[in-house]
C-alpha positions, 0 to 999 in steps of 0.5 A: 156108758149111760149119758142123761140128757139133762146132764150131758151138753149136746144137742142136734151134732153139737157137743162139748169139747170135753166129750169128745171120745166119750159119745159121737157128735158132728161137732165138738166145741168149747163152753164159754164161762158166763154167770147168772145176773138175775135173782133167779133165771129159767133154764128152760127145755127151748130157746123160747120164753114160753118153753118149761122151765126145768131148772134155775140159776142163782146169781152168781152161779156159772152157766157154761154156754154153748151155743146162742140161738134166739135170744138164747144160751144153750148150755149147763149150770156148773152147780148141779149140772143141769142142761138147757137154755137160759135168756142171753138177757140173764147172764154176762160174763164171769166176775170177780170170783165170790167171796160170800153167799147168801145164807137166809132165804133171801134178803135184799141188795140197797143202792147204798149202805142203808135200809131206805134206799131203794132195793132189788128184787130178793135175792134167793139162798146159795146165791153167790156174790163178791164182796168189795168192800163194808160199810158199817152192817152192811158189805157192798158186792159187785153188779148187785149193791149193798147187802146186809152183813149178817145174811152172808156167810164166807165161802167155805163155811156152811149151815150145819142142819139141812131141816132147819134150812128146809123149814126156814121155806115153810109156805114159800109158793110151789114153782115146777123147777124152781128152786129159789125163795120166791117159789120152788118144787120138791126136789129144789128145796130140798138141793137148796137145804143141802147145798146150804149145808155144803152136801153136794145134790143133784136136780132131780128127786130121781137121781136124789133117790141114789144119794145115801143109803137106804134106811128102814121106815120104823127108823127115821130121823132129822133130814132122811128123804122119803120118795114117791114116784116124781117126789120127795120129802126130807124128815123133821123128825121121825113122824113129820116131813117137810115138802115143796108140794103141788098139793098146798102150792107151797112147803108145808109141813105134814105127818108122813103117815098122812101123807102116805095116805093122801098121796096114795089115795090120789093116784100117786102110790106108796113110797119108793124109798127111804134113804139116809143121804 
């Protein structure tokens, strides 16, 4: 069996328990359940501030810790199943479970139930937050505060339109691994327009390439993805994408056909493949 090292828990003789008998390890352990406490933390390829950031966690979203080492958790995201390691500062234990996430790009938690109190940093789309209890448009949530109503949405309801939750991005800044409002890359924004939309996706535009089928390039519609080598772009029509992109430093919006070029020209090559997730 073929174990991907950014989605398999093990590192140096260490392994999670639920491996065993799987791979070969000195060790095998138990994960601890922790959550992230911040609007976005770095899961990072080292237990060092300075290490690359190759994933995020979301408030509100399971961190499954294996081992603690400088300051550091090593472990997995439960959303996408990412590995690394996070700052012990940016989780805590698990809390109530949630009973909502966000579904705008972001919004803002207030100390109290009115839009002049002070707020929090933004709290990114696919958040996870509890509610405990509602004061006129506004729902308070555990560890975070009061939230506007009309930016939350029930667990197990979803948007309907991956697209039109990419484009609600439109100019957000590029960040290598991000994948929260205040900045991310190709493949976070487009798992963040599918997750919005309760369609599973995984980190990477690699492994996003295996999603779907294949679909011809004279036959494109709304949310196909395009792919090139290390990049991904999810259609908005038949002619015009959309794509968190190191070129503009943000999401723009771009005909494909100019795309193609411009990416070519600059070393990147021709599409890899088209598919119909």
């Amino acid at each position: 069996m073929n174990f991907d090292p950014r989605t398999t828990l093990r590192r140096d003789g260490l392994a999670d328990l639920r491996l065993e008998g799987l791979i070969e390890a000195e060790r095998f352990d138990a994960t601890r359940p922790m959550q992230a406490a911040m609007p976005s933390a770095a899961i990072r390829d080292a237990p060092d501030p300075a290490a690359q950031q190759v994933d995020q966690l979301l408030f509100g979203e399971g961190f499954e810790v294996l081992e603690t080492r400088d300051g550091f958790h090593f472990g997995q995201a439960r959303r996408d199943g990412y590995v690394g390691w996070v700052s012990a500062d940016a989780l805590v234990e698990v809390g109530a479970p949630p009973t909502h996430w966000i579904g705008v790009r972001a919004t803002f938690a207030f100390a109290t139930a009115s839009i002049k109190a002070p707020a929090s940093e933004p709290i990114g789309l696919n958040s996870l937050v509890a509610a405990t209890d509602e004061s006129g448009p506004f729902v308070r949530t555990a560890c975070l505060g009061w939230l506007p109503k009309r930016h939350l949405i029930p667990i197990g309801e979803v948007r309907q339109d991956p697209a039109a939750v990419a484009l609600e991005h439109l100019h957000a800044p590029y960040l290598w691994g991000g994948r929260h409002a205040s900045g991310l890359d190709c493949s976070g924004l487009v798992q963040q327009a599918r997750l919005a939309c309760g369609l599973g996706c995984p980190r990477d535009t690699d492994q996003q390439q295996a999603l779907g089928a294949e679909t011809p390039p004279d036959g494109l519609r709304r949310g196909d993805l395009v792919f090139w080598k290390g990049h991904v772009a999810m259609m908005i029509d038949a002619e015009v994408m959309v794509h968190a992109n190191a070129f503009h430093m943000g999401v723009a919006i771009e005909p494909l056909a100019e795309a193609i070029q411009r990416i070519d020209a600059a070393g990147g090559g021709t599409p890899t493949a088209f598919r119909r997730p």
